[in-house]
PDB file of N, CA, C and O in Angstrom:
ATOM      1  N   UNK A   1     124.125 -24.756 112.721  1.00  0.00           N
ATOM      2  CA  UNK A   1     123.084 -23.920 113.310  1.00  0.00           C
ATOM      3  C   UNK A   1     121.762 -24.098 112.565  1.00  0.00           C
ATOM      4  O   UNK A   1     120.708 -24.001 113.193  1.00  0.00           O
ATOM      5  N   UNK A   2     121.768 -24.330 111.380  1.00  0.00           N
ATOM      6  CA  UNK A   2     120.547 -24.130 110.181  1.00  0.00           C
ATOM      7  C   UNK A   2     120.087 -25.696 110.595  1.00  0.00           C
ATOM      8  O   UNK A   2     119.143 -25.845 109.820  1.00  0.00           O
ATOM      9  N   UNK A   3     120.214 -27.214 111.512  1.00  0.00           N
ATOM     10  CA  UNK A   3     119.914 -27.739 112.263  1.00  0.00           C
ATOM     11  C   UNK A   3     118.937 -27.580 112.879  1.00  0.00           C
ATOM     12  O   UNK A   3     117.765 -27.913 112.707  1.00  0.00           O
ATOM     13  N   UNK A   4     119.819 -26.674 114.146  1.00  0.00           N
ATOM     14  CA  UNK A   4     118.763 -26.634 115.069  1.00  0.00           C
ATOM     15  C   UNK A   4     117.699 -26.293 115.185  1.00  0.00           C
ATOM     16  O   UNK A   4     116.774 -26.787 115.830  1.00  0.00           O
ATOM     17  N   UNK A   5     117.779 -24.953 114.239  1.00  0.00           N
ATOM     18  CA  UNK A   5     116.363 -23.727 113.200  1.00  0.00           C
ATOM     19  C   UNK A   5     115.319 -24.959 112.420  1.00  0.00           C
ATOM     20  O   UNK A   5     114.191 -24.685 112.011  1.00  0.00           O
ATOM     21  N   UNK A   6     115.888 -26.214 112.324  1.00  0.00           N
ATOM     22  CA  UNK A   6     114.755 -26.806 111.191  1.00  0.00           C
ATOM     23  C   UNK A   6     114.167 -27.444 112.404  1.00  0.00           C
ATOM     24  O   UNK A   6     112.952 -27.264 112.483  1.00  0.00           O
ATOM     25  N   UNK A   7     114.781 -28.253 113.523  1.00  0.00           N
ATOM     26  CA  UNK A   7     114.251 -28.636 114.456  1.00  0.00           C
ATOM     27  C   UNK A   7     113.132 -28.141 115.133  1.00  0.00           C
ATOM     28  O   UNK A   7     112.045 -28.704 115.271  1.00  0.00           O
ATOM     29  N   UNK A   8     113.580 -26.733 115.660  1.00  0.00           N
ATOM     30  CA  UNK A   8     112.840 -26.242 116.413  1.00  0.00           C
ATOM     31  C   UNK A   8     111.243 -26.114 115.757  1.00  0.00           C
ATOM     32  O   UNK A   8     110.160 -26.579 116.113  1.00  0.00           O
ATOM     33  N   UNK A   9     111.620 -25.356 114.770  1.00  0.00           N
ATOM     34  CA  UNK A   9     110.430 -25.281 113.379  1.00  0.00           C
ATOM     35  C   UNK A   9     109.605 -26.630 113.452  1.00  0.00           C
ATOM     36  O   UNK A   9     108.462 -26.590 113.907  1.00  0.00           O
ATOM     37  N   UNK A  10     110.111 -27.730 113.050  1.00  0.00           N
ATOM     38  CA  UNK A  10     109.550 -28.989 113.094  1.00  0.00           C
ATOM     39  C   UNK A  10     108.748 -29.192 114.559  1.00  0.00           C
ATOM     40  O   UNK A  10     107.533 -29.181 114.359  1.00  0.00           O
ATOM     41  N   UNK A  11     109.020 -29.335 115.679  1.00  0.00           N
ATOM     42  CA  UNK A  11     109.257 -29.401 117.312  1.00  0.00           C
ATOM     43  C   UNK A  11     107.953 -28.450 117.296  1.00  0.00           C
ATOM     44  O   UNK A  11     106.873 -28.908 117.668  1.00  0.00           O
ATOM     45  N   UNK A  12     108.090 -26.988 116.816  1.00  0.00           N
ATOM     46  CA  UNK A  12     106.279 -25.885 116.678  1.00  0.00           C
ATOM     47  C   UNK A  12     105.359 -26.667 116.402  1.00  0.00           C
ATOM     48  O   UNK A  12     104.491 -27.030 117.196  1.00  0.00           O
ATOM     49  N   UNK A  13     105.513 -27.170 114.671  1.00  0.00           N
ATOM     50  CA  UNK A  13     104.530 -27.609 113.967  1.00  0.00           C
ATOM     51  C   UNK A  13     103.977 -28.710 114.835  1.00  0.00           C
ATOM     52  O   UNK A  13     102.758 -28.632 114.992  1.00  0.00           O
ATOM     53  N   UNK A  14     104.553 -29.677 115.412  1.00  0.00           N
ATOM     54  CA  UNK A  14     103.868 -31.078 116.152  1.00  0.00           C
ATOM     55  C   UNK A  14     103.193 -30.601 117.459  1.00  0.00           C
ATOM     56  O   UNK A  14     102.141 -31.037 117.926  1.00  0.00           O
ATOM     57  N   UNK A  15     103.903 -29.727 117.914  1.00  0.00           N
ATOM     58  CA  UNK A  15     103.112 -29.109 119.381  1.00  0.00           C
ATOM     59  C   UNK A  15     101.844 -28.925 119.181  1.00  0.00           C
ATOM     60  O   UNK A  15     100.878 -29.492 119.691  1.00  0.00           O
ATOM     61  N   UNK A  16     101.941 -27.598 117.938  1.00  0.00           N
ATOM     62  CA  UNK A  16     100.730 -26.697 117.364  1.00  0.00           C
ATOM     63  C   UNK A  16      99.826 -27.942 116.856  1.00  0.00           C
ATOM     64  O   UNK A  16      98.666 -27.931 117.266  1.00  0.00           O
ATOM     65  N   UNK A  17     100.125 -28.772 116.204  1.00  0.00           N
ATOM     66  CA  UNK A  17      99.129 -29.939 115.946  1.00  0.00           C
ATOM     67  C   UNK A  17      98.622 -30.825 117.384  1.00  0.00           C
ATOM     68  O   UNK A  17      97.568 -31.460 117.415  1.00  0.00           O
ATOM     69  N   UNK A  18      99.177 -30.770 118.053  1.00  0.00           N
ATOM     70  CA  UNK A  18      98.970 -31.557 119.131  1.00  0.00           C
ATOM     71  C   UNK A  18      97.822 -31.010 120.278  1.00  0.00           C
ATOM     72  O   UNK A  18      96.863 -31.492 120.882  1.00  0.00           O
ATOM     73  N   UNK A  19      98.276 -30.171 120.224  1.00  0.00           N
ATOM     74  CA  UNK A  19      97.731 -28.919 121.041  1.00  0.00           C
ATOM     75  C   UNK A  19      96.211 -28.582 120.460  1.00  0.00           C
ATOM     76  O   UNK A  19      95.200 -28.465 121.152  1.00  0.00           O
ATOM     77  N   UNK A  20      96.287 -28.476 119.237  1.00  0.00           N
ATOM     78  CA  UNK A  20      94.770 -27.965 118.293  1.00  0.00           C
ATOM     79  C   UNK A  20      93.692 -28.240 118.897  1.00  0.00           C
ATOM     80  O   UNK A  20      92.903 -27.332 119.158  1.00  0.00           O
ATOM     81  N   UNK A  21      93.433 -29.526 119.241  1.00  0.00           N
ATOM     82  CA  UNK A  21      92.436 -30.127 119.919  1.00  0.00           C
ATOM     83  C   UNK A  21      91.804 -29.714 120.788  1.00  0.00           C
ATOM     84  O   UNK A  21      90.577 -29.677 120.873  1.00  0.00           O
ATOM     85  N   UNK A  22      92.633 -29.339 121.568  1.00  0.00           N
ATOM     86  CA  UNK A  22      92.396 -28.276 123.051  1.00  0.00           C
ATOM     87  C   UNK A  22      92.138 -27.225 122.976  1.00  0.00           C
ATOM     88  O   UNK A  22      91.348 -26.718 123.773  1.00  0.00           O
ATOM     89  N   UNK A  23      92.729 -26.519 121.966  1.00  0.00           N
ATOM     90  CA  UNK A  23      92.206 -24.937 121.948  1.00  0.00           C
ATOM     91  C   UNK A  23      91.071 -24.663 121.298  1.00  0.00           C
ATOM     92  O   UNK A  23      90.246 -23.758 121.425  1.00  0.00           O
ATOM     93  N   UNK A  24      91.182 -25.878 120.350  1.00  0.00           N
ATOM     94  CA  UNK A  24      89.537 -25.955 119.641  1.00  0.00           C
ATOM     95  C   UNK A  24      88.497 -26.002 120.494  1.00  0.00           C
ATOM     96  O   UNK A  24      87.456 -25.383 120.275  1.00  0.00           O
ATOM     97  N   UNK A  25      88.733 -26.907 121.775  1.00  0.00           N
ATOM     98  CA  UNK A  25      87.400 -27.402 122.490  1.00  0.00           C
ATOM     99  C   UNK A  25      87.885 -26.253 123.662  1.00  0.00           C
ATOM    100  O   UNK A  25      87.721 -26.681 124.804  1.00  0.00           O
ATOM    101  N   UNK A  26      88.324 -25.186 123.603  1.00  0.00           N
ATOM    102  CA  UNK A  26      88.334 -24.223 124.442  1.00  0.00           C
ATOM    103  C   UNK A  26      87.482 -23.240 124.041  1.00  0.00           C
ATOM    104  O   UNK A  26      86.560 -22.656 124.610  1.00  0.00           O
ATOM    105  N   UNK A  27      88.033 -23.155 122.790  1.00  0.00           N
ATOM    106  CA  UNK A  27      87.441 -21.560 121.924  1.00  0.00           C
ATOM    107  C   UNK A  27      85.781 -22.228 122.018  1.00  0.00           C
ATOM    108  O   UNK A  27      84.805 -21.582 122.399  1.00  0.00           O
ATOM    109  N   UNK A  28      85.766 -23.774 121.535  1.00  0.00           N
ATOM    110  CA  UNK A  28      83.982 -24.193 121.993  1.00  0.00           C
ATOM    111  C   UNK A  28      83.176 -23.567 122.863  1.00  0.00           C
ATOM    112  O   UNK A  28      82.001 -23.203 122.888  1.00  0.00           O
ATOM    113  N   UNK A  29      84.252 -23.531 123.674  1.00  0.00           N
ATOM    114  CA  UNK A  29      83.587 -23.742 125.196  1.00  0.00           C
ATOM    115  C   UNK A  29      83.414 -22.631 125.458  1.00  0.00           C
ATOM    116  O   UNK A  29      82.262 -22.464 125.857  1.00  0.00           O
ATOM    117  N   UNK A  30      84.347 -21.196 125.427  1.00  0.00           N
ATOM    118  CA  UNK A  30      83.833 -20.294 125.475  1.00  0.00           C
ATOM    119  C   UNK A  30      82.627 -19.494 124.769  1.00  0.00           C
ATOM    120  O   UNK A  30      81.847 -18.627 125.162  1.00  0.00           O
ATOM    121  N   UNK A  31      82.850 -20.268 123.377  1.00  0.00           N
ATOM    122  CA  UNK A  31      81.445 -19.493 122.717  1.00  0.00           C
ATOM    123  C   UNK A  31      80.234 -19.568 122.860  1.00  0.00           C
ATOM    124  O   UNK A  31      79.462 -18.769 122.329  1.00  0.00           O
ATOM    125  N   UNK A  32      79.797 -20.723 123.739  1.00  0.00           N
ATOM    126  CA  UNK A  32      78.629 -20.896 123.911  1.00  0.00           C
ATOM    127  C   UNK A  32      77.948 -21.040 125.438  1.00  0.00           C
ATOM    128  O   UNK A  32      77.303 -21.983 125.896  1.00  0.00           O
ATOM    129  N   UNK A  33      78.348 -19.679 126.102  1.00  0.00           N
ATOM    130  CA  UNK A  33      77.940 -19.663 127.661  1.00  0.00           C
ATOM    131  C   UNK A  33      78.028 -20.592 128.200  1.00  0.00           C
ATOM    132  O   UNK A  33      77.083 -21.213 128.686  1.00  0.00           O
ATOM    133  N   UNK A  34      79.303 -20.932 128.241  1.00  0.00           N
ATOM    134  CA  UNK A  34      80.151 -22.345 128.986  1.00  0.00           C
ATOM    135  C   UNK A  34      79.360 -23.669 129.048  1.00  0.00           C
ATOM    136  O   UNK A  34      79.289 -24.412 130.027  1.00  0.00           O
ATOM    137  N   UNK A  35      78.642 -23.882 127.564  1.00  0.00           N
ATOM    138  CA  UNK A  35      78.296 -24.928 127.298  1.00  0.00           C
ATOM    139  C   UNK A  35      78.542 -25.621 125.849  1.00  0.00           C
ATOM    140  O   UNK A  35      77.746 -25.650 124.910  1.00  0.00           O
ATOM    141  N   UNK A  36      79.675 -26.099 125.901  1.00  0.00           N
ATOM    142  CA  UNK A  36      80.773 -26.947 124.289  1.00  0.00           C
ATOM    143  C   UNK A  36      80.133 -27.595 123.748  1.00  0.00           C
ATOM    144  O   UNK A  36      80.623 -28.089 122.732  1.00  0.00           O
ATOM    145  N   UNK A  37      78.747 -27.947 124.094  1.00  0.00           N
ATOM    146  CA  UNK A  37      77.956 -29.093 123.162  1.00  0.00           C
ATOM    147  C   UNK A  37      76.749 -29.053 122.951  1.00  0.00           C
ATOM    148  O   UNK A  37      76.146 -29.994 122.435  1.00  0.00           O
ATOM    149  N   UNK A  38      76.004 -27.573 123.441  1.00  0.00           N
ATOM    150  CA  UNK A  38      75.003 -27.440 123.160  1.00  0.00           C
ATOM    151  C   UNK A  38      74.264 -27.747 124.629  1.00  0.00           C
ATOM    152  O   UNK A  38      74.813 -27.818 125.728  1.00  0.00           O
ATOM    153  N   UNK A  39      72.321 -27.965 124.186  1.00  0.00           N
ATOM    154  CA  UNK A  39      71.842 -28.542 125.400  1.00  0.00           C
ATOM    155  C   UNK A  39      71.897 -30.160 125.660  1.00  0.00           C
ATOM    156  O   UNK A  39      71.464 -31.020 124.894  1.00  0.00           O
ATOM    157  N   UNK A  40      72.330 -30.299 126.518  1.00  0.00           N
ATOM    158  CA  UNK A  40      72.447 -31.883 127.022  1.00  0.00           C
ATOM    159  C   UNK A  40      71.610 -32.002 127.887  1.00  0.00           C
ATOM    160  O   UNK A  40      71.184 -31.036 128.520  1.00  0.00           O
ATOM    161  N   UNK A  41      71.154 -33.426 128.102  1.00  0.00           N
ATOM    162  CA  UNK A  41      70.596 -34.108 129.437  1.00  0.00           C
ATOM    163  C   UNK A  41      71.158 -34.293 130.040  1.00  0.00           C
ATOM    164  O   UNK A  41      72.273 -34.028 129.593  1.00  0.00           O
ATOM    165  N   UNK A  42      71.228 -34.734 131.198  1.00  0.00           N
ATOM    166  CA  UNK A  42      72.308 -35.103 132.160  1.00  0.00           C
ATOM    167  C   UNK A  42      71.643 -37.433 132.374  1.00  0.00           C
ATOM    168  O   UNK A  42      72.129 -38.467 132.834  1.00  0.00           O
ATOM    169  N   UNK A  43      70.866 -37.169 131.953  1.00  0.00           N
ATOM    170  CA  UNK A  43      70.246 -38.391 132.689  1.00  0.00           C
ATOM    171  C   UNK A  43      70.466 -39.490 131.063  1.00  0.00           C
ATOM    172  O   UNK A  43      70.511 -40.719 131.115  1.00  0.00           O
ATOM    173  N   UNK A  44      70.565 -38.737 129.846  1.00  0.00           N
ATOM    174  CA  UNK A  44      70.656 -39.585 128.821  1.00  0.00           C
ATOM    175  C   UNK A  44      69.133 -40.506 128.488  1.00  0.00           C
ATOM    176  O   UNK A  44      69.356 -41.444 127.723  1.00  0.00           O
ATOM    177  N   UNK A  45      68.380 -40.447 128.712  1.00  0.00           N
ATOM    178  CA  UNK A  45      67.175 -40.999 128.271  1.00  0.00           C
ATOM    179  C   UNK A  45      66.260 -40.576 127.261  1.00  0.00           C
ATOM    180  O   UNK A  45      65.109 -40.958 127.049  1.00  0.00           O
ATOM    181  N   UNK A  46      66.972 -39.706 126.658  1.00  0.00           N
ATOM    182  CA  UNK A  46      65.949 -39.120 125.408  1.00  0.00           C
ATOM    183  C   UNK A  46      65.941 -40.142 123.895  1.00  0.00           C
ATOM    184  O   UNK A  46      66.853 -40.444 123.125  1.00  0.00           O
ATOM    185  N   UNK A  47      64.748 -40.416 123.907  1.00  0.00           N
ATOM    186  CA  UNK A  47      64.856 -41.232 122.303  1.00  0.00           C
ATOM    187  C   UNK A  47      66.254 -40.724 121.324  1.00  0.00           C
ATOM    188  O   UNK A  47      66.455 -39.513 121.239  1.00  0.00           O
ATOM    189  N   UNK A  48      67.126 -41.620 120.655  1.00  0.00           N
ATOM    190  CA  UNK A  48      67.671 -40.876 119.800  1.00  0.00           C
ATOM    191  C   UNK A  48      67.389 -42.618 118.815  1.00  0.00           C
ATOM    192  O   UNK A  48      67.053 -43.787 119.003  1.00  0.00           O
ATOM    193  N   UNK A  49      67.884 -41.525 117.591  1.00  0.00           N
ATOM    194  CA  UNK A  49      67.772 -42.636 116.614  1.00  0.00           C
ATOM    195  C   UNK A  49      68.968 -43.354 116.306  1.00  0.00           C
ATOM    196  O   UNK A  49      68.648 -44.264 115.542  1.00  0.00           O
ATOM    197  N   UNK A  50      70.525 -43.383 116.601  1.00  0.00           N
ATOM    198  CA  UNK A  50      71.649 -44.186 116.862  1.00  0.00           C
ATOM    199  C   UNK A  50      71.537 -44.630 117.809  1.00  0.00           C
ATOM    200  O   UNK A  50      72.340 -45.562 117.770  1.00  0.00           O
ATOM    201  N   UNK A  51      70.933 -44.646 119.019  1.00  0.00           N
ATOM    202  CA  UNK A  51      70.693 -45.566 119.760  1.00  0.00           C
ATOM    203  C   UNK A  51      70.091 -46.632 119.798  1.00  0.00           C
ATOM    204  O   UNK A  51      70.421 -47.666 120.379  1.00  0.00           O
ATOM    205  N   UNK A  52      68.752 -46.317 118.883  1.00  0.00           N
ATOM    206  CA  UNK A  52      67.790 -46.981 118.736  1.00  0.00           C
ATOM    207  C   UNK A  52      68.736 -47.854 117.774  1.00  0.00           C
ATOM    208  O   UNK A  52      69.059 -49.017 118.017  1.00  0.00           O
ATOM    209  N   UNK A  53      69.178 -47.026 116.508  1.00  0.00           N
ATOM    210  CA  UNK A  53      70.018 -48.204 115.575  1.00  0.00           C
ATOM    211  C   UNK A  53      70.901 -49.360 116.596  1.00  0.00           C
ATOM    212  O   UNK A  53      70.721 -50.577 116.615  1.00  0.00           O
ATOM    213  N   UNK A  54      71.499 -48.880 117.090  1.00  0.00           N
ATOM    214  CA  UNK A  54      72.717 -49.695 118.214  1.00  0.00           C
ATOM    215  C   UNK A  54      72.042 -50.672 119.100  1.00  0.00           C
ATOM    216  O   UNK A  54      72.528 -51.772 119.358  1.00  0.00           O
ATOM    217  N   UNK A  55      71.087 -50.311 119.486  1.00  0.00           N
ATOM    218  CA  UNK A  55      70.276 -51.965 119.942  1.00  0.00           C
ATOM    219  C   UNK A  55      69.981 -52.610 119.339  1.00  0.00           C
ATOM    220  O   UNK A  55      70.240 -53.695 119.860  1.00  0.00           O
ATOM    221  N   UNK A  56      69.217 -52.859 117.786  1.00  0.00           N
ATOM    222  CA  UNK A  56      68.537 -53.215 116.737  1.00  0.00           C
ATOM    223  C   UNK A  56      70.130 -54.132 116.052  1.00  0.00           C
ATOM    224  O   UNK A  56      70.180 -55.295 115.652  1.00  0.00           O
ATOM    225  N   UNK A  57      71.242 -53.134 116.119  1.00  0.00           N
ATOM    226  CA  UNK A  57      72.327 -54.171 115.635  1.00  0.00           C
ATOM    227  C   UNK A  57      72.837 -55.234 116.480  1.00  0.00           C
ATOM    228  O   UNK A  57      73.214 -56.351 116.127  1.00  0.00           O
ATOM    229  N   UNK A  58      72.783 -54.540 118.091  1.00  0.00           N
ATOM    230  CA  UNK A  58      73.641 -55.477 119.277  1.00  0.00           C
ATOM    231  C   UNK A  58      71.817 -56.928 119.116  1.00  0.00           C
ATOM    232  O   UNK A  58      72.092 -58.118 118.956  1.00  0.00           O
ATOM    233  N   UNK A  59      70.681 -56.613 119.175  1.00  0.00           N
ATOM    234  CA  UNK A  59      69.935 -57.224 118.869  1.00  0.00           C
ATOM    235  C   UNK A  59      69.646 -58.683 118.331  1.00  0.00           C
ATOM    236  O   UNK A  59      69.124 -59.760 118.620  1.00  0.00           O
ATOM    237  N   UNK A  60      70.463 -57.863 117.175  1.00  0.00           N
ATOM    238  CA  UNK A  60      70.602 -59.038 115.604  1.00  0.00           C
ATOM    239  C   UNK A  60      71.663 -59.689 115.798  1.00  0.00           C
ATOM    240  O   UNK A  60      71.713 -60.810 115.293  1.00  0.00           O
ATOM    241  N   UNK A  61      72.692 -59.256 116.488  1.00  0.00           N
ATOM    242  CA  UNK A  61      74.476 -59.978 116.931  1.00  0.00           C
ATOM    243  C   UNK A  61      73.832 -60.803 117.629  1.00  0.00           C
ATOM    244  O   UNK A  61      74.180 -61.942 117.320  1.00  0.00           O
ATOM    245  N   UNK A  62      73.081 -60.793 118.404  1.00  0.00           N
ATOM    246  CA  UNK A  62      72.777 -62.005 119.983  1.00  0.00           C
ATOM    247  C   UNK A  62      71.998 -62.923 119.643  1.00  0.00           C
ATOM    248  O   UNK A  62      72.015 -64.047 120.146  1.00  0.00           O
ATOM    249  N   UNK A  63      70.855 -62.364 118.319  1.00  0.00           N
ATOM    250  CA  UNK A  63      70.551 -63.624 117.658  1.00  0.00           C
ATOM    251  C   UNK A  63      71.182 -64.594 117.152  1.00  0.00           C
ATOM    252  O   UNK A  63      71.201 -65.757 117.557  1.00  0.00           O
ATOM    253  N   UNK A  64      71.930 -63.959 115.890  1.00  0.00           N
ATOM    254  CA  UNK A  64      72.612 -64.940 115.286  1.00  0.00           C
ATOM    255  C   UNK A  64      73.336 -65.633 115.977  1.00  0.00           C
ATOM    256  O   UNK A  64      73.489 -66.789 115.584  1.00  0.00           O
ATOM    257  N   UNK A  65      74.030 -65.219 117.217  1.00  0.00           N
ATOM    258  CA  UNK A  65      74.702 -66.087 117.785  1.00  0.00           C
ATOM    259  C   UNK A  65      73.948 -67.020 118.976  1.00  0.00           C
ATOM    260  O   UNK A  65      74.367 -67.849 119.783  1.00  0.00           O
ATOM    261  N   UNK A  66      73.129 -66.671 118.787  1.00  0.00           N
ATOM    262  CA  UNK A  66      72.372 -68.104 119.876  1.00  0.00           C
ATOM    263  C   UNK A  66      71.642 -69.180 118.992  1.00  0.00           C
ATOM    264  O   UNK A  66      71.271 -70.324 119.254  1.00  0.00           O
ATOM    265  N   UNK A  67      71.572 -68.486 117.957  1.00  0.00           N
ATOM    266  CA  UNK A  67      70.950 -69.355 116.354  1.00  0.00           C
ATOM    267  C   UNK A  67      71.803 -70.826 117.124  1.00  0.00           C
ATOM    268  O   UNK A  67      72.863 -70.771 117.748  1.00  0.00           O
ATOM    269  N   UNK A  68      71.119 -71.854 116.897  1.00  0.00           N
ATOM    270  CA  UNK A  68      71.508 -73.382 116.814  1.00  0.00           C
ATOM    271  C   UNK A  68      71.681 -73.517 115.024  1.00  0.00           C
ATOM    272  O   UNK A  68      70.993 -73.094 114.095  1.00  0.00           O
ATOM    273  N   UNK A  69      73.223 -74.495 115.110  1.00  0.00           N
ATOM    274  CA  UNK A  69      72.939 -74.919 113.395  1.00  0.00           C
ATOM    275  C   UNK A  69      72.264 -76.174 113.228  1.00  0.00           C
ATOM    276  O   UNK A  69      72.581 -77.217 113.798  1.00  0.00           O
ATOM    277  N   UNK A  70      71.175 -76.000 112.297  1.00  0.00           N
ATOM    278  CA  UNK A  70      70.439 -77.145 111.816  1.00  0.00           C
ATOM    279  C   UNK A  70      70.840 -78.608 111.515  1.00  0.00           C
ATOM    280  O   UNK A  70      71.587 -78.669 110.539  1.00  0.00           O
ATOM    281  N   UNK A  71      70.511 -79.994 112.167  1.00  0.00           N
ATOM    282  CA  UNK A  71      71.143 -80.678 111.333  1.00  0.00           C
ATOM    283  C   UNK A  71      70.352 -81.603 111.101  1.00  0.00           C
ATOM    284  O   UNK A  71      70.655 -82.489 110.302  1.00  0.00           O
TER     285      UNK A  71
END
């Protein structure tokens, strides 16, 4: 019997971990007049500065790789 009791116990803990995620981005969601992330755009066009980084790297990738090697 003292089995099945560790199982079940075990079987909580992974749910309750599993689950966290969701209730986290629930309890979000309710706290902030059913908006989980704050104010958003919908259209995405606002300057940000990881974006700006993320072109500047995809940028520098497309160089180097169109680079010809010297001979």
């Amino acid at each position: 019997m003292g089995g099945v009791i560790e199982l079940f116990i075990l079987m909580f803990i992974i749910a309750g971990a599993a689950f966290a995620p969701l209730g986290y981005f629930i309890y979000k969601f309710m706290g902030k007049n059913a908006k989980p992330f704050g104010e958003t755009e919908p259209h995405g066009d606002s300057p940000s500065a990881i974006n700006d980084f993320a072109e500047n790297v995809i940028r520098f990738a497309q160089n180097m790789l169109n680079k010809k090697p010297q001979q």
